[in-house]
C-alpha positions, 0 to 999 in steps of 0.5 A: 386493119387488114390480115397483112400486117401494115407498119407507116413509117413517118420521116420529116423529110427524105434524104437521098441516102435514105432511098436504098434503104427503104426499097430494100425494107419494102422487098424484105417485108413483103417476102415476110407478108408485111406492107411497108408505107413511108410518109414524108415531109419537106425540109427547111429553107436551110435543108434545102440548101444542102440538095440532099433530098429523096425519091420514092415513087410509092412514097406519100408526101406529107404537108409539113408545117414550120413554126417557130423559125423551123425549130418546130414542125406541124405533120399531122399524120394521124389520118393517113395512118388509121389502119396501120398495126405499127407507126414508126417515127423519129424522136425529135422534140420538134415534131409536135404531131408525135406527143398527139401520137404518143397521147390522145391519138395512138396507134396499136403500136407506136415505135421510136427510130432514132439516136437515144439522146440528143449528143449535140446538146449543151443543157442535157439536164436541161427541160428540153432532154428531160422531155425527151427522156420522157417520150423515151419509155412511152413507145411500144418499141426503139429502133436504135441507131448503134449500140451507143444508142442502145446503151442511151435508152436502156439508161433511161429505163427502157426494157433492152428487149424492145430494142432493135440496134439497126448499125445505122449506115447507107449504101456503100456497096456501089461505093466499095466497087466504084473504088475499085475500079480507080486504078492509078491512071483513073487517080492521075487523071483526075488529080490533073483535072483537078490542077493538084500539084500536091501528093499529101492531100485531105478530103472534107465530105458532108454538108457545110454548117457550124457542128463540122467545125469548118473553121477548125478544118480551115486553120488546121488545114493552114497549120498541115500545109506550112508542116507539109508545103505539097499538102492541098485540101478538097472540100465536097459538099454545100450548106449555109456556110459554103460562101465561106469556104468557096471566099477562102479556096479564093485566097488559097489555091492549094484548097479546093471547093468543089461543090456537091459531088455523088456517086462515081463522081465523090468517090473519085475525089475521096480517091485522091487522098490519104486521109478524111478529115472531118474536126466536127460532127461525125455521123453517117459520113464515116461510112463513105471513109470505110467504103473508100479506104481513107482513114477519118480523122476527128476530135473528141468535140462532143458534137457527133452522132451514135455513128461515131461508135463505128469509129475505133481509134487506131485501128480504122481511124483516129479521134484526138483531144479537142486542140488545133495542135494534137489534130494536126500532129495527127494528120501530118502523122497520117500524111507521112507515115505510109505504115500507119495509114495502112494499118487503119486502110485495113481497119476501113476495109473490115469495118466496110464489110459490118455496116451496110444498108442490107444489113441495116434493112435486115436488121430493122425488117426483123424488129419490126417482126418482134414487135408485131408480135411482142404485147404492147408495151402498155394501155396508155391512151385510147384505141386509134379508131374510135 
């Protein structure tokens, strides 16, 4: 270990809203006399299909391997990582290089980034949580998505000093500027190459896979339209079940596939309508809903991510009961109330100002500071180096 203080972050993969964030850290840390590396893998088969990933030029690729039909994952990064001073890794149980990493092979310093717990999950008593509540209390430090996440580990007996809450987000800065610049005639423009008719219209934005409920959306779309006969829906986005959706645009030209869009080119679609919805798994999704001043409109499904506490009923968004019937009561209000739309328009922009990737890098160059300096959590395994 050198006198500059070296922290490796280890991603299984790298998406590309991650990029942003990493470049911003690598600057800030640098001003601060610490060198950031990051490692990363590559995704699953399945990942693959959502042509989500990342590019980082001083990045370092990591040789991944899936067992068990990608249900776990073999990244053995402990040679890459011999002079590092903190390692900072994911928390997901599939990673199996992260219990050599918590045992027989640790670091100086070793934290967890992540959710706190697994949302998703239908057994959370079951042995798969309890391992995972187990690594918990095992690392030096937690980098917490949110404050739900936050509030998640200390539950599980994890001091609150050792935790930094990161307010999870992506760049949403270009986002914000590329929305003012849409005027009216920009809007026009594009509802015409589009071929919408329609003046109610719902946007869907994020990858097409069971946890976002895409059959829900679907037929709560159907139930909006026949409530409101101009109503016409757009879909962004790709992943396994993206036949289906493109199968039912086919039979219903009021509903629009278009694949995947970014930058400019989303934010013009996003444009277009007055309300986001999104039935299913809501994560950093809403943060593209703030920037672009379009109210998300989600279930209580029990499926979402820590991201989903950004989102304050009534004020920059709306989260119904679990029914077809309450969500499209909803979105029909949202359609045709132009007063309330407003008010959570106002609340988007408010929110937009908070969760920002600078203020996620800052957040998180700062833990990393903390930690460098706070003792180590405990001797629990052997020195790295021996």
């Amino acid at each position: 270990m050198s006198s500059v203080p070296e922290v490796v972050i280890v991603q299984r993969r790298l998406t590309n809203y991650r990029v942003p964030l990493f470049e911003r850290m690598r600057t800030l840390m640098s001003q601060r006399g610490m060198k950031l590396r990051l490692l990363h893998g590559d995704p699953t088969p399945v990942e693959a299909t959502k042509r989500d990933g990342g590019q980082v030029g001083w990045a370092e690729h990591l040789p991944t391997r899936y067992l068990a039909g990608g249900r776990l994952c073999w990244q053995n990064f402990g040679p890459r990582v011999r002079d590092a001073d903190l390692v900072i890794v994911t928390q997901e149980n599939k990673l199996l290089y992260n219990l050599v990493a918590l045992t027989v092979r640790r670091p100086p310093r070793i934290a967890f980034w992540g959710h706190g717990g697994n949302l998703q999950s239908d057994r959370p008593d079951g042995w798969k949580e309890r391992f995972k509540r187990w690594t918990t209390r095992r690392v030096d430090w937690w980098f917490a998505y949110t404050d739900l996440s936050a509030d998640l580990v200390q539950a599980q007996g994890y001091a609150p000093e050792r935790i930094t809450v990161l307010d999870n987000a992506v760049d949403t800065q270009e986002l914000i500027e590329w929305r003012r610049q849409i005027d009216a005639t920009a809007v026009e423009a594009a509802r015409a190459k589009l071929g919408l008719t329609g003046h109610h219209v719902g946007v869907f934005v994020g990858s097409l896979y069971a946890d976002k409920r895409i059959d829900f959306l679907l037929q709560a779309a159907g139930e909006i339209r026949r409530r409101v006969p101009d109503f016409e829906l757009l879909i962004v986005g790709s992943g396994p079940l993206a036949p289906m959706v493109e199968q039912h645009a086919a039979r219903h030209p009021w509903v629009h596939y278009l694949g995947v869009r970014t930058g400019r080119d989303k934010v013009e679609v996003v444009a277009l309508a007055q309300v986001m919805l999104n039935p299913g798994l809501v994560g950093l999704g809403v943060l593209d809903a703030f920037a672009c001043g379009v109210p998300m409109l989600t279930t209580d499904c029990r499926l979402h991510s820590p991201e989903i506490a950004y989102l304050r009923h009534g004020h920059n968004g709306l989260m119904t009961p679990d029914t077809l019937h309450d969500y499209v009561d909803a979105a029909v209000m949202l359609l045709t109330r132009p007063e309330v739309a407003q008010r959570l328009r106002q609340g988007c922009a408010d929110a937009a100002g908070r969760y920002t990737v600078e203020n996620m890098a800052r957040r998180f160059t700062e833990g990393i500071g903390r930690c460098l300096d706070a003792p180590r959590l405990g001797e629990t395994a052997p020195e790295w180096k021996t």
